[in-house]
N, C-alpha and C positions, 0 to 999 in steps of 0.2 A: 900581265897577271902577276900578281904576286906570291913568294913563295912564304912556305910555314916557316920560321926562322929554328934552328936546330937547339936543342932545349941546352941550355947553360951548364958548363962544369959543374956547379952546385947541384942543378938541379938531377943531372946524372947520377950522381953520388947519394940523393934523396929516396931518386927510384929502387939506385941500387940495393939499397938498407932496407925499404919498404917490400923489396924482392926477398931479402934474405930470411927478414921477419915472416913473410907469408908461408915462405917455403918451411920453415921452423915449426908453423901451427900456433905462432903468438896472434897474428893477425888471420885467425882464421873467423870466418862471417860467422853469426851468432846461429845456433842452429832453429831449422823451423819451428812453429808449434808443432806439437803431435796430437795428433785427434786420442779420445776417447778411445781408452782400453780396452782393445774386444772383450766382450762379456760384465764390463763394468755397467753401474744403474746407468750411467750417464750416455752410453753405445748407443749411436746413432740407429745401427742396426737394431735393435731392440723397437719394438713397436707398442708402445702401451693402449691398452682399449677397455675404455671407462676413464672413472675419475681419479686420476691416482694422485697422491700427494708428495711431489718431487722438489720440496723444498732442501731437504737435505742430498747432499753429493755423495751419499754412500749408501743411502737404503730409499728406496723407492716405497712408497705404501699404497693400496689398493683400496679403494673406497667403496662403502654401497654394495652388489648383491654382484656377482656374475663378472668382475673386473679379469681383464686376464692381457697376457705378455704374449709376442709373436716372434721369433727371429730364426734365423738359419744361421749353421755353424758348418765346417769344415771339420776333417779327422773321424774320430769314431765315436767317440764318448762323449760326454758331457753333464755335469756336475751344477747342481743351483746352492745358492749361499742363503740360507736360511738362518734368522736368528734365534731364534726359538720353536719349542712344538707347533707348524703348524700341518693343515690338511688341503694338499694339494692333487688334483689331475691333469695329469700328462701324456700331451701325443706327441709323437714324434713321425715323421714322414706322412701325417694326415691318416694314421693309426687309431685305433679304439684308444679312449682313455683309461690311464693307466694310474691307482686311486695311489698315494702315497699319504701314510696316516700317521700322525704324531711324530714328523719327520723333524732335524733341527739341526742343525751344522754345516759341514757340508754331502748333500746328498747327490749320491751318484742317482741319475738319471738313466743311465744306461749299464744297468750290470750285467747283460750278454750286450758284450762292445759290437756295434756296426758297422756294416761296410764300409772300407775307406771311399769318400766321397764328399757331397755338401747333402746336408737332411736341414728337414725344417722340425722347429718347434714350437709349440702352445701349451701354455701352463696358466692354469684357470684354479685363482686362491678358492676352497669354500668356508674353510675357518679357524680360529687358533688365530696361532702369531704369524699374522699378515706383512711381515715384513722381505721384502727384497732386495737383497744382498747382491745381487749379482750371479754371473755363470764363470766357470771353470774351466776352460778347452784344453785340448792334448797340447802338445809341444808344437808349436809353428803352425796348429790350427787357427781361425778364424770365424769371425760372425762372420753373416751377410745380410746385406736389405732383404727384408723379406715380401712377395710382391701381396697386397691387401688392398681389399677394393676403396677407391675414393667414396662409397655411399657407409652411411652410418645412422643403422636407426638405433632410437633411444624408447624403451621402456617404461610407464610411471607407474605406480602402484604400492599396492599393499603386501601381506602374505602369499597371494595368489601368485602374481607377478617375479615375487622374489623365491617363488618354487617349495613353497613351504610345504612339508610333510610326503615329499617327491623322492626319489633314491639318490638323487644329486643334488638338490637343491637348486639355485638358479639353474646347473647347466640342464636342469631337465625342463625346465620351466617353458613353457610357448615363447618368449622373447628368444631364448637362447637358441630353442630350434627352429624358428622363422628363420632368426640369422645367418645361421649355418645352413638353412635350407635355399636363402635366397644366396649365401658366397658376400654377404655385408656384413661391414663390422657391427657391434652391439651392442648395447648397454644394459642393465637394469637400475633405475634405479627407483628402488624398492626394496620395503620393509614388513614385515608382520605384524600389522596390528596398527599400520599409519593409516589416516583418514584423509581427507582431504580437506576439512576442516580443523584447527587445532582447539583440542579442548581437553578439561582434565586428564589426563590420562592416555590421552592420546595424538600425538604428533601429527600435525598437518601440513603434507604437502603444497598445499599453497606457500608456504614460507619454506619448507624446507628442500624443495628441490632445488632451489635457487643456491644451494650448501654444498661445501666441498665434500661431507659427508654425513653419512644419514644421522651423526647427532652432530653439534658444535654450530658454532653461530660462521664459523669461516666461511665466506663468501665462495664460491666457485668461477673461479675466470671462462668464462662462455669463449674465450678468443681461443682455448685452446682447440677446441672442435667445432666443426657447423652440423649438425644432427642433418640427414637429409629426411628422416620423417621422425613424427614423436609419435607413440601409439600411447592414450592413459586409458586407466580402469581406475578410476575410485570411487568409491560413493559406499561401498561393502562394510563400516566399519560405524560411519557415519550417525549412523540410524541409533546402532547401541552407545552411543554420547549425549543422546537428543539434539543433535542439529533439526533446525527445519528446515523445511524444503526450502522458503525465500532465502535463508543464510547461504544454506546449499549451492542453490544458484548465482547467486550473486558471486560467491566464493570464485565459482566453476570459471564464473566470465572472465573474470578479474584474473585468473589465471592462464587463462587461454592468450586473453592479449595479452600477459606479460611472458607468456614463453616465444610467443609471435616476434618480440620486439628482441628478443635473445636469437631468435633463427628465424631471420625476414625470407627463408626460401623453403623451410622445411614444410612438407607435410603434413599437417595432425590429424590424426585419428582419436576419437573420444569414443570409445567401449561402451556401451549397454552392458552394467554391470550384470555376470552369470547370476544374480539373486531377481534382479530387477528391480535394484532400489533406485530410488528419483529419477526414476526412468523419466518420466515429463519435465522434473528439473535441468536434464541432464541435456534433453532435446533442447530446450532453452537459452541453456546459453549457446549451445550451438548455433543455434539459429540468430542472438546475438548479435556472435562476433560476424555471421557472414552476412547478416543484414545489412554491415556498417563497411562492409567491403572485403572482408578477408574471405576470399572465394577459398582457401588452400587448408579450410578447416572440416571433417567430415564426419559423420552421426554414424558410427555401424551397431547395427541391430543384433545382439547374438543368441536372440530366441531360438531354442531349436539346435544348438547347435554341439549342447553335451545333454548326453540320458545319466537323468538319476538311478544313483544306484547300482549306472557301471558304471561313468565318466569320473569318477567320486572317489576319497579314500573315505568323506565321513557327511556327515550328513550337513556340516558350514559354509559349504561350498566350494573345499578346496581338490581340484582337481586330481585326479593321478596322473601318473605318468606318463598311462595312453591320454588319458583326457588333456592334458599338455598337448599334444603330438595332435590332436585333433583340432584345439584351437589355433594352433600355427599352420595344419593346412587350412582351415576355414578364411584363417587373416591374409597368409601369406601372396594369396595374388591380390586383395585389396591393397596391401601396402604395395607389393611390384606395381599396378599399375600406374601407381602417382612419382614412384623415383627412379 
């Protein structure tokens, strides 16, 4: 067997200096990366749900109707980075929401401080300056992952959808409270006054969901989420444009398989609009796309299912509060069953 030969004067003398250096801090190893600054846009821990637009590394922006942030912190307090007037609610520990109006800087979130411990947070933008700056934690406190279900249904719609003329707007809206009733994440996206046709005056969904946000031509990247159902309503806005029913339809299909080819597993549900417009258009392209094979596309009927004159803030169709609360039990075990 042969032996390790004993390392050379020179090379003694090499180690030696290479020792002295390390010991010194000259030769000390480069130090790791460091993760994302709790509370900064960029925190892991933070959770975004909706379309937000996270091109910039300092302010996060929320897209579309109902967008909202999830994360838990450690300590007691906690403070959001606002960069102008906007209008924000706020739960903390899975609390009632808590309305903060015309807020802008940095706002305390907690002005009677909380138990020392870890709490969870949800802050859901409704309007103003949508910008997101970040959180603020005590001294040596910390975010945490926050736990949030893998399923995520998605919203499409008009006014109705995006909670219009409601006490909260999306968050009162039937999407928001399906969501939160079934413990899934949620979207809306939806507008006041979008059609699903585009025409003078009024924006159509057909082209525009496929957008980062409900105005601007920017594309929306589908890889950032897989929607696990899509529920749409439109057709309510349609009628006062003069679309006809063939355009209608044709639009309708054209849509359906191209949100299909965006979310090859998701569920869709297609609304009988509360008016009962192109009800028959509407059944059509349904029938369409599952003719040609997409078993995972479905027609629900919602004759019956709000009374005029209570369900109603006005006579256009647009729900109230309860009437919200009504169409999301009537939907809500429709959608459970498929995800």
């Amino acid at each position: 067997m042969s032996s390790v030969p004993a390392p050379t004067t020179r090379r003694r003398g090499l180690l030696l200096i290479l020792g002295l250096l390390a010991g010194l801090g000259v030769l000390s190893p480069p130090p790791a990366a460091h993760a994302a600054e709790h509370g900064s846009v960029t925190d892991p821990n933070i959770v975004y749900v909706g379309r937000w637009d996270t091109s910039s590394g300092t302010a996060y922006v929320p897209n579309w109707t109902g967008a909202y942030l999830l994360t838990g912190f450690t300590g007691t307090s906690v403070t959001l980075r606002a960069r102008d007037a906007v209008n924000i609610y706020v739960s903390i520990d899975g609390g009632a929401d808590v309305f903060f109006a015309g807020v802008k800087g940095d706002v305390n979130l907690t002005p009677t401080r909380l138990p020392a411990g870890t709490h969870s947070l949800r802050v859901g933008y409704r309007s103003g300056d949508t910008v997101f700056q970040g959180l603020l934690l005590d001294a040596g406190a910390q975010t945490v992952r926050p736990r949030v279900s893998d399923k995520l249904v998605e919203f499409v719609g008009d006014s109705i959808t995006a909670g219009y003329l409601t006490s909260k707007l999306a968050q009162s809206a039937y999407g928001w409270v399906l969501g939160e009733k079934l413990g899934v994440r949620h979207t809306q996206i939806a507008r006041a006054g979008y059609c699903l046709v585009a025409q003078s005056g009024c924006v159509g969904q057909r082209d525009q969901f496929f957008r980062l946000a409900s105005t601007g031509t920017t594309p929306w990247d589908f890889s950032r989420y897989q929607a696990s159902a899509v529920v749409l309503n439109l057709g309510t806005n349609d009628i006062g444009h003069g679309v006809t029913g063939a355009t209608f339809q044709a639009n309708y299909t054209a849509l359906l398989r191209d949100i299909r080819a965006r979310y090859p597993s998701a569920a869709i549900f297609v609304l009988e609009t509360l008016k009962q417009r192109y009800v028959a258009e509407t059944r059509a392209a349904v029938a369409a796309v599952t003719n040609a094979g997409d078993r995972g596309v479905h027609y629900v009927n919602t004759e019956g299912w709000l009374t005029p004159g209570t369900d109603y803030v006005d006579g256009d169709g647009h729900p109230n509060d309860a009437g919200h609360v009504k169409l999301a039990e009537r939907l809500a075990p429709i959608v459970a069953a498929r995800i």
